[in-house]
N, C-alpha and C positions, 0 to 999 in steps of 0.2 A: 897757690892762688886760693883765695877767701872767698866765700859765698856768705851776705845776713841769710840768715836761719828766716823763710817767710815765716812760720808759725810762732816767733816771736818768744823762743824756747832761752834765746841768750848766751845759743851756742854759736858756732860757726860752723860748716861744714868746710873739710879741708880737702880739697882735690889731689888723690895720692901725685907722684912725679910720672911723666909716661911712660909706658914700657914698667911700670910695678903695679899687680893688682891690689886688689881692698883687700885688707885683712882685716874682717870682724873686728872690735876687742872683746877682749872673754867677760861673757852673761854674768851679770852682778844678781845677787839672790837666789832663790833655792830652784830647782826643776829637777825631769827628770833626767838621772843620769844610764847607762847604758847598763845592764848586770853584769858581772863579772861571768867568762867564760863557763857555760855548762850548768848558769843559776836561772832561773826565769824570775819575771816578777812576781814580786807576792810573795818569794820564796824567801826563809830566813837560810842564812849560812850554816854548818853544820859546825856546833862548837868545837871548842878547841879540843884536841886530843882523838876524836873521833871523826871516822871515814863513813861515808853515805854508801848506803846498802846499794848491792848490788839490782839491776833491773832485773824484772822477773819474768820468766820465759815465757812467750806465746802460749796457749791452749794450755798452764799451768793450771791445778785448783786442788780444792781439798778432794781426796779421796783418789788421787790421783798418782799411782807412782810409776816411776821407770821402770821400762821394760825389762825382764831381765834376760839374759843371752838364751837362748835355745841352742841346742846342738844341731846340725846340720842332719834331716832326715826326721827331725821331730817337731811335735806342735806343743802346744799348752792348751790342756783343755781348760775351759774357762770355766768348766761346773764342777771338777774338782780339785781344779789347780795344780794338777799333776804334769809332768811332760813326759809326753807317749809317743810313741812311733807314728810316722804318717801310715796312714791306713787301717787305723784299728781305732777302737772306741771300748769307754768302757762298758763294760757290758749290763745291760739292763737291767733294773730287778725281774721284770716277771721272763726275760733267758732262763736268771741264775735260778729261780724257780722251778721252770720248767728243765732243767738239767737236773735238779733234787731228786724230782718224779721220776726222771727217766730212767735214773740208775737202779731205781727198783727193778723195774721189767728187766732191763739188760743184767739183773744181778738173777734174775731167776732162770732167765733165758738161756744163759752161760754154766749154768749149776752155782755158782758163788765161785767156787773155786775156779771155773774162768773168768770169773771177772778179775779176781786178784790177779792173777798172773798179765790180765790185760792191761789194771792197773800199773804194776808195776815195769813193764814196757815202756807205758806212754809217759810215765813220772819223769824222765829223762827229758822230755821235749813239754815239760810243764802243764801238762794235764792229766787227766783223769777218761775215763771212758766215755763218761757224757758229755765231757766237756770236750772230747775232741770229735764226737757224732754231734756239737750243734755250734762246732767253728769256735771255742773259745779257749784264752790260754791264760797260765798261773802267770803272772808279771813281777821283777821286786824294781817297785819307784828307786828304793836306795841305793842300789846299782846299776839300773837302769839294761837290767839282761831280764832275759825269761827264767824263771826259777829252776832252779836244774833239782836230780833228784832226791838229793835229801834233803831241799826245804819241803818239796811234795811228801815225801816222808813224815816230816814235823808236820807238813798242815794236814795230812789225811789221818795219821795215828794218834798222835798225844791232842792233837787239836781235834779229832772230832770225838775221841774221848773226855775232853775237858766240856767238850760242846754240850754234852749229854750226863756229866757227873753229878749233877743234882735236878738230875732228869728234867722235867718240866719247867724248871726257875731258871736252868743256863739256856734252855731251847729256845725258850720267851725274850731272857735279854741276847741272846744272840742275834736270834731274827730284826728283833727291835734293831741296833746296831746297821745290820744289815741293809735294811728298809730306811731309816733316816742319814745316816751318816753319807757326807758329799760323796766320800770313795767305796763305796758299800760294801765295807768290809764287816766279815761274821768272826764272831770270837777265834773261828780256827785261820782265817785268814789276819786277824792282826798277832797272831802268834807267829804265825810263818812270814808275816811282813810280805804279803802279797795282796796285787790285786788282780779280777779276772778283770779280762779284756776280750772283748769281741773282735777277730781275726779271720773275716772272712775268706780275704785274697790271700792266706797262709804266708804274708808277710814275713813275719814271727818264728817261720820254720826256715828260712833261710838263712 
């Protein structure tokens, strides 16, 4: 069945059969069409031969990187980037100071010749005299043990001799060293590849 066109267009309108709905016919001229899956608009294709970067992780940015694994019982300190044992810390400059000081008294106090002997007792469990009267111990990062007694050996003999071999000019950059560097290590300490550590709950001796 036929319908005139009221608006005088000079078509017809054709009424489909019943029981068949209307089917559009397809849009003549340009519009918009849908993007192709995973493209938005505005977006151009990625040319030929080449694959679209991957998306970039959540809370990502510069200066930022992965974590890296810690071992089970240890932390990362974050001022010298080292991984140490839970419960200890590295130890202070003005500690490692005040252990310097103290091993005078206790070197006079003992006649010298007890200190050495005291010495070399506690070399074994990575200290020193003073350093085991104010809770601190020798560490090696690269192995991640307490330095046993022949690195105490190397950093108390040939290192605090090397400390002292141009007397006043190694004591200066030593200390310097000591005093600035993240892991405040003294000329006899990057010799023996240790650091001191503050161990108050004797952690470290077990």
């Amino acid at each position: 069945m036929t319908f005139s066109d009221p608006y005088g267009s000079g078509q017809e309108a054709i009424q489909p059969p019943p029981g068949q709905g209307y089917n559009p016919p397809p849009s003549q001229g340009q519009g918009y069409d849908a993007p192709p899956p995973g493209q938005g608009y505005g977006q151009a294709p990625p040319p030929p031969g080449f694959t679209a970067a991957p998306p970039v992780p959540a809370g990502y940015g510069y200066g930022q990187y992965p974590a890296a694994a810690v071992p089970q019982g240890m932390y990362l300190d974050q001022m010298s980037g080292l991984v140490l044992p839970e419960g200890t810390e590295l130890a202070s400059v003005g500690r490692r100071i005040g252990a310097y000081f103290l091993s005078i008294p206790l070197a006079i106090v003992t006649l010298g010749i007890g200190y050495i002997i005291w010495g070399l007792i506690v070399w074994g469990n990575g200290q020193t005299p003073a350093l085991q009267v104010l809770g601190m111990r020798c560490w090696r990062p690269e192995t991640n043990r307490v330095a046993g007694f022949w690195y105490m050996a190397l950093r108390e003999i040939p290192g605090r001799m090397i400390d002292g071999i141009l007397s006043l000019i190694t004591e200066i950059t030593s200390f310097v060293l000591f005093v600035t560097g993240r892991e405040h290590k003294a000329l006899h300490d990057w010799i023996a590849g240790t650091v001191v550590l503050h161990d108050p709950n004797k952690v470290l001796s077990s």
